[in-house]
C-alpha positions, 0 to 999 in steps of 0.5 A, a space after each residue: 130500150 127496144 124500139 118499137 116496131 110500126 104496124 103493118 097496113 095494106 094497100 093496092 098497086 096496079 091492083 095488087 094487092 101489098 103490105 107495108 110499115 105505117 108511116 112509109 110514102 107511097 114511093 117506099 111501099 111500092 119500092 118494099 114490094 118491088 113495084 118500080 116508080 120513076 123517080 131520080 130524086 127520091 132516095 129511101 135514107 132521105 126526106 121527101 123533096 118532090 124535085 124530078 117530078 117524075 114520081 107522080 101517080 093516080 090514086 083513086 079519091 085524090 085529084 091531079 097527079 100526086 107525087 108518090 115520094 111526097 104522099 103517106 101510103 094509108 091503109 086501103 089506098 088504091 094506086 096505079 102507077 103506069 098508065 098511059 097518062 101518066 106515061 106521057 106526062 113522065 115524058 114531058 117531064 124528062 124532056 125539060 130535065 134533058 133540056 138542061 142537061 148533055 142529052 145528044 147521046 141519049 137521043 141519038 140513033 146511033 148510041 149502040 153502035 157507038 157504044 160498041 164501037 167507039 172511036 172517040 176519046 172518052 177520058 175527057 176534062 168536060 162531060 158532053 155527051 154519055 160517051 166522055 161521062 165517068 157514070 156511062 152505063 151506071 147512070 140513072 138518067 141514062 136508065 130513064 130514058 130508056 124506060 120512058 122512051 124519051 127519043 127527042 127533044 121539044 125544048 130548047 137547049 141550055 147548056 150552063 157552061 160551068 168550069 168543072 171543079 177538080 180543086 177538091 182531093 177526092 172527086 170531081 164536080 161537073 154540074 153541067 151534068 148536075 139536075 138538082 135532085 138535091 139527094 147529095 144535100 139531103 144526104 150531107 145533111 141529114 144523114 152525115 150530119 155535117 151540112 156542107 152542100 147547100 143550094 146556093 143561088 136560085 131561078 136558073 142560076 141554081 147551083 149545089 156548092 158549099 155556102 158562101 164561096 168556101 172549098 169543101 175542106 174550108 166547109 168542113 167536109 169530111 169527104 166520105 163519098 156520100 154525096 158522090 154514091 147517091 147522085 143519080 148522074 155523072 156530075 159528082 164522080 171519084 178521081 181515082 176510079 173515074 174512067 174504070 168503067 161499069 164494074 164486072 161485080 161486087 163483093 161484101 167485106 170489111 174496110 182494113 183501115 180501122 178497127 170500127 170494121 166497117 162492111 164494104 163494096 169491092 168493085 171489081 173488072 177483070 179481076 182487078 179492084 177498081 172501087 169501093 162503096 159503102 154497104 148497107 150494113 145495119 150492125 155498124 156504118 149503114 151504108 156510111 164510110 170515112 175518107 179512107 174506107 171510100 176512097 183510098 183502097 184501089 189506090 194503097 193496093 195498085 201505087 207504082 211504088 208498091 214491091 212486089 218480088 222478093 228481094 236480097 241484098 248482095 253486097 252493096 246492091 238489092 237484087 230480085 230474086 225468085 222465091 226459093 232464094 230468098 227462102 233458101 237464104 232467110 232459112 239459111 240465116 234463121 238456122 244459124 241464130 240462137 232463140 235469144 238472137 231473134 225477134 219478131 215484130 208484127 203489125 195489128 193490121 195483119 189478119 188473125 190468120 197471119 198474126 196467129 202464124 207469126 206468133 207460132 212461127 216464133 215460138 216453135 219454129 224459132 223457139 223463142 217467146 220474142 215475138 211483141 206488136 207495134 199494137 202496144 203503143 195504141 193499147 195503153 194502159 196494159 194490155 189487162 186494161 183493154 182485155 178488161 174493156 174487150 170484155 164489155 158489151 161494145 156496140 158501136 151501133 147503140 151509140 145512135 141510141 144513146 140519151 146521154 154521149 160523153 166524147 173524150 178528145 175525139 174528132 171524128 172528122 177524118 178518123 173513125 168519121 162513121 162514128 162521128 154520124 152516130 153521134 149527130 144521128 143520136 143528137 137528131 132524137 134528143 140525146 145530149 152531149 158532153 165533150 172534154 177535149 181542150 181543143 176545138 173539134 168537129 164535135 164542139 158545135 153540137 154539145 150542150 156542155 164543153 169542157 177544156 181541161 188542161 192538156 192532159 187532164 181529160 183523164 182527171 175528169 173522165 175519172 170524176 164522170 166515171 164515179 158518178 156514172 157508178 152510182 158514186 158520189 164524185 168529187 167535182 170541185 177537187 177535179 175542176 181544180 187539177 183539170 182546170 175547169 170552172 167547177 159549176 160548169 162541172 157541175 152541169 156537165 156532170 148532171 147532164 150525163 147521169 141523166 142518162 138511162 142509156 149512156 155512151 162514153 166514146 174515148 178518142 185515141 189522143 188521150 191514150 198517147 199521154 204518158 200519164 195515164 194513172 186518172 184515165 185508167 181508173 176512170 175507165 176501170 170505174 166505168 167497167 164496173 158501171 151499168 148500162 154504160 156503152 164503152 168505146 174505145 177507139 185506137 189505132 190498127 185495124 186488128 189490134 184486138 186480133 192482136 191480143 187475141 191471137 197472142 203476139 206479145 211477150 207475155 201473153 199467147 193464144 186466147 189469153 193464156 199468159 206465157 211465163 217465160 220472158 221474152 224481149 220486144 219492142 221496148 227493149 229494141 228501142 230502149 237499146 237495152 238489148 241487141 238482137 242479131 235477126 229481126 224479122 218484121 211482118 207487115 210493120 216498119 216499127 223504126 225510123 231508121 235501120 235499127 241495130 241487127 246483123 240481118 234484118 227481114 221485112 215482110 210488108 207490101 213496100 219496102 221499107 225507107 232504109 236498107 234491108 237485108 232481105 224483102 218478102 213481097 206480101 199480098 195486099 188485103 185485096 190479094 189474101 183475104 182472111 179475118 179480122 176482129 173488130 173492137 166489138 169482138 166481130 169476125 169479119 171476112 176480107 174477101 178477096 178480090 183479086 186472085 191473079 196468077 203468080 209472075 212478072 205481070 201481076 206480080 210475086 205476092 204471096 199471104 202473110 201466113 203463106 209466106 211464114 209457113 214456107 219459110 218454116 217448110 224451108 227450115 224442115 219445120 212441119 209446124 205451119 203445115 198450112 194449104 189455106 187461111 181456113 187451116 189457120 182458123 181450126 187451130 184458132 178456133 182450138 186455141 182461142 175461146 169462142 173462136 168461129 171456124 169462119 166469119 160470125 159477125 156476132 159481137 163477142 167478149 173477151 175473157 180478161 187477162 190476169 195480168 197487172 194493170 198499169 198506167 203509162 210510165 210519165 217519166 222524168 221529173 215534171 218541168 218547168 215552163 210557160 206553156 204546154 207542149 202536147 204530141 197528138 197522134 196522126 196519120 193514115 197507117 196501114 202495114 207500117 206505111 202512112 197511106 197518104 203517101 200513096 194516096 194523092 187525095 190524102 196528101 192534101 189532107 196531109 198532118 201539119 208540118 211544124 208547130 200549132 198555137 192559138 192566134 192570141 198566143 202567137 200574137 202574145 208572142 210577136 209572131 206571124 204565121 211562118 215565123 220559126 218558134 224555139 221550144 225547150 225542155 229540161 231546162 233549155 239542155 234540149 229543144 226543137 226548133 219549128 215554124 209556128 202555124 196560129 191554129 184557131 182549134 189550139 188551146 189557150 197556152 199550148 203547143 202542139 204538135 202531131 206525132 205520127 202513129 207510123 215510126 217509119 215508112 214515110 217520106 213526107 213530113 218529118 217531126 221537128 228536131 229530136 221531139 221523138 226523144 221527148 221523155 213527156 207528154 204532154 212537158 211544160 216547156 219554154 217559148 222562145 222567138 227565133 231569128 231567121 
């Protein structure tokens, strides 16, 4: 339903005339016709709080100085603004929040020069002054002051004297600097939703914290940076681009880390990216981020680790080479192998121009149909199914529109987060929720109705909820009896959502990892046939839809159409059903270890953790640029940022799809006769329906493939057992690397190492935490061997586990025993207590 839009009054400010919606304060009107108020704690995106005082305004027929951020504009108001008594007052005001805060920079006669000319270390673990704060010339305070003409202070000092807090990954605390302007509050709780921060204490020991002494991580944060972009001092500051300075500029593009395709900040100083913040975007996150689009891009693109020259294998030893001997040598290998000998893996993080490049590279380069992506695992189901669901009007941002949210095994906590601030903005209006999810989420305290099915059943009841969303009469008690839910509470649960004239049912990405998927797929097939029902499908891989659409698999090529011929992949690599002699891998590790070849190439942005025979140094998303589409079927730009010379400075990186069609080029191939990105998107844009010849962030729907559909193979017989043991999907990828292995912040939210059960069970069991458990399957012949973490989020009678979503390309963490061989997920399996 189209929301309305207020009526339109006026008003006058310093005599002038202006327009602005009904309902605005008076602060927003002058803000919507560029008429500037002071202000330091007044944000647009947050309620009125009337802390800084320096808003204040004379408005004629009212007494005294009301403040502006606090105060309804109506219609035919007269304001002034700038006056000289209100000059004055502004004055006093700032010299009291001054007098708490580091001010000797900011009065001193000699701050230009000193800016100038500064000989004094600035990186400093205290804030004391402008010249050792991380927000020196990008301060708001620093602004004011200069505005208002504050040269001394009256009043006396008082320093707080608080230790700085660096015991958060993300950033760092001083509330030395802090002036309670309580936007970081207001934004954590009325925007994220989550309300973490809080003031704690009161009088002049007031303090923002999160309550009762907690860390953020204890308190829930979901570490978006929200707080960090809103405050108006240095007090709140991100740890990896603290001391970069005032940025030269920014450019808009979209996040490379998830398939939301959030629209991003890139802030860049000598041609170098140096940090990122949200932007404003309307269509999908309005101005919101997680953990990963915040704050780890400088970081994935500039670790010391990163490869960035092109390397060959000479006898035992891995040499740089230059780039025409290492295309001299993979051409060299490439000329001499059959078709049948070859395969090309790619990731679905690449952009569609490098995707669409690979996929004709193999096929009328190499002449073979053996091209598949590691995107198949994320699009289970087949990839009819999610051509099916790509057809659909996906809109992420209606889900903040929605009356009824139905989430299936969704936290959104780390993951898809901009999701998460959906739901609770949807919430805020009276919408209701529904989650199925077996285990604890960020999600549970918000629902009105929470069902625990059986690890593995989410897919049984989303199959019951999806008949009646089609106007079908459900069968709730045969459901509640396989998911193991109580049937009344089914029911509810069931009534609650067919409420609903605007409904949104969000599909978490653990429950595309069980292996039995028959129920879920009907379920989302039914739901594809419903009214009115806004689908969302969240997945793993950035471009995974960019994937399907630009035809790197098998069976189907550019724009959908199927390929008839049969071609080898992934499965057959991993089965060991088929042995390739070259293997060519493009911005993906899709093995734990070197897998069977008699060359292997890998075209990434880090090498790889087992040996290879010849690396191909890519660019960073930073680096290329290009597209990438969204699950909404959005294609979005990734600018680039950095455009620095080729050589041993900066490096030897060159664009996926360059790369390609140099080595085409080398192969005496003209098929990738390509001079730039926008000469791969004509041939898309030809090969694909629908596709823009540059960037158009309308949504699009995808023409669904005549392929079969089917649900993922279970697998072996069911076994036998006490408890369930559940693999959940996890992990930070991008390009076949788990990116918290180059992002520090990340490591402290690293995926649990081990084994994870609920506290009733593990003391059912006689265990304490650290203790090692012995988990068994078909029949005690296989097994893996952990120690046993009590996790209150974990369901009653299962253990879990997290599988990560990267196969290779991590150092830290390692999976327990031979679980990747485990034929089922989830397996009934037997516990057992281990000594030692």
């Amino acid at each position: 339903m189209a929301r309305k839009e207020p009526p339109t009054l006026t008003m006058e400010i310093n005599h002038r005339p202006v327009s602005f919606p009904e309902g605005v304060t008076v602060h927003r009107a002058a803000e919507l016709n560029d008429i500037d108020i002071p202000s330091l704690c007044s944000h647009k995106d947050l309620s009125p709080f009337g802390g800084c005082r320096l808003c204040m305004v004379e408005i004629e027929g009212m007494r005294g100085y009301p403040l502006s951020c606090s105060t309804t504009a109506q219609e035919g108001m007269k304001v002034l603004t700038d006056t000289a008594t209100l000059g004055d007052l502004r004055k006093e005001i700032l010299k009291l929040i001054l007098s708490e805060h580091p001010s000797s920079c900011l009065i001193c006669d000699e701050r230009v020069e000193c800016k100038e000319y500064q000989g004094t270390i600035r990186k400093a673990g205290v804030t004391t002054g402008c010249r050792f704060c991380p927000n020196d010339g990008q301060c708001e305070l620093q602004d004011l002051v200069e505005k208002i003409g504050v040269t001394e202070i009256d009043f006396p000092i008082d320093y707080h004297g608080y230790d700085p807090e660096h015991d958060d990954p993300f950033y760092d605390r001083d509330y030395n600097v802090c002036i309670l302007c309580g936007r970081c509050v207001r934004m954590c709780q009325e925007v994220r939703g989550t309300s973490v921060l809080a003031f704690t204490y009161r009088g002049p020991k007031a303090k923002i914290s999160p309550a009762f002494g907690r860390s953020h991580a204890e308190a829930g944060c979901e570490f978006c940076g929200a707080c960090v972009d809103v405050c108006p001092t240095g007090a709140l500051a991100d740890k990896a681009s603290k001391w970069e300075g005032k940025p030269d500029g920014s450019l808009i593009s979209t996040c490379p880390f998830c398939a939301i395709g959030c629209q991003i900040e890139l802030y860049h100083k000598n041609g170098r990216l140096t940090g990122v913040r949200a932007n404003l975007d309307p269509e999908i996150n309005d101005g919101q981020l997680c953990v990963k689009g915040r704050f780890c891009l400088p970081e994935v693109t500039h670790h010391f680790e990163r490869a960035k020259r092109p390397l060959l294998r000479k006898g035992q030893y891995f040499r740089q080479v230059s780039w025409e001997e290492a295309l001299e040598r993979v051409a060299g290998e490439l000329k001499g192998v059959s078709p049948e000998d070859f395969v090309m893996l790619v990731s679905p993080d690449l952009s569609n121009e490098s995707l669409f490049a690979a996929q004709k590279f193999a096929r009328e380069c190499i002449g073979t149909n053996n091209i598949d992506s590691t995107a198949r695992m994320e699009l289970a189901g087949g990839l009819a199914l999610w051509s099916r669901l790509f057809s659909l009007p996906i809109s992420i941002k209606d889900i903040a529109r929605a009356d009824v949210i139905l989430a299936v095994g969704l936290d959104s906590r780390f993951n898809f987060s901009v999701v998460g601030t959906k739901v609770r903005k949807a919430l805020e209006t009276g919408a209701k929720l529904v989650t199925i999810d077996p285990c604890d989420s960020n999600l549970a305290g918000y629902t009105d109705d929470w069902l625990c099915p059986a690890p593995g059943k989410e897919g049984t009841l989303l199959k019951a909820f999806a008949e009646r969303l089609a106007g079908r009469e459900a069968d709730a008690s045969a459901a509640a009896a396989e998911a193991g839910v109580d049937k009344d509470k089914l029911e509810e649960a069931l009534a609650i959502i067919s409420s609903g004239h605007e409904p949104a049912v969000i599909i978490g990405p653990r429950v595309f990892h069980y292996d039995d998927g028959a129920a879920l797929v009907d379920g989302l097939l039914t739901l594809a046939g419903a009214k009115k029902v806004n689908i969302i499908p969240l997945y793993f891989g950035v471009n995974a839809r960019g994937a399907l659409e630009m035809g790197v698999f098998p069976e189907v090529g550019p724009g959908g159409v199927s390929r008839n011929g049969k071609g080898f992949g992934w499965a057959e690599l991993l089965g060991g059903s088929w042995r390739p002699k070259v293997i060519y891998c493009v911005g993906d590790v899709a093995f734990r270890e070197r897998p069977d070849c008699d060359f292997l190439i890998v075209q990434d942005t880090y090498l790889p953790p087992f040996k290879v025979d010849a690396f191909l140094p890519a660019a960073s998303f930073a680096e290329a640029g290009g597209t990438l589409i969204n699950m909404e079927g959005r294609v979005q730009d990734v600018v680039q940022v950095e455009n620095l010379p080729e050589g041993v400075v900066f490096g030897f990186m060159r664009p996926d799809w360059r790369i390609l069609a140099d080595i085409a080029n080398a192969l005496g191939s003209q098929a990738l006769n390509y001079q730039s990105a926008g000469d791969v998107r004509k041939e898309i844009r030809a090969a694909v329906p629908g596709f823009p010849v540059e960037p158009n962030r309308s949504p699009r729907r995808m023409k669904a493939l005549d392929l079969p559909t089917r649900a993922t193979a279970s697998g072996g017989k069911a076994a036998d057992g006490d408890f369930w043991f559940v693999a959940e999907p996890g992990g930070y990828r991008h390009r076949g690397i788990d990116i918290a292995s180059k992002v520090g912040g990340l490591c402290e939210l690293a995926l649990e190492e081990g084994f994870r059960m609920h506290p009733e069970d593990v003391e059912s069991l006689g265990l304490a935490a650290g203790d090692s458990i012995r988990v068994t399957w078909d029949d005690g012949r296989a097994g893996a061997t952990a120690a046993v973490k009590a996790d209150p989020e974990c369901s009653r009678g299962a253990v879990y586990f997290t599988r990560r979503v990267i196969l290779g390309g991590f150092k830290q963490g390692r999976e327990p025993g031979p679980i990747p061989g485990l034929r089922k997920n989830p397996a009934r399996v037997r516990v057992t207590r281990t000594e030692g």
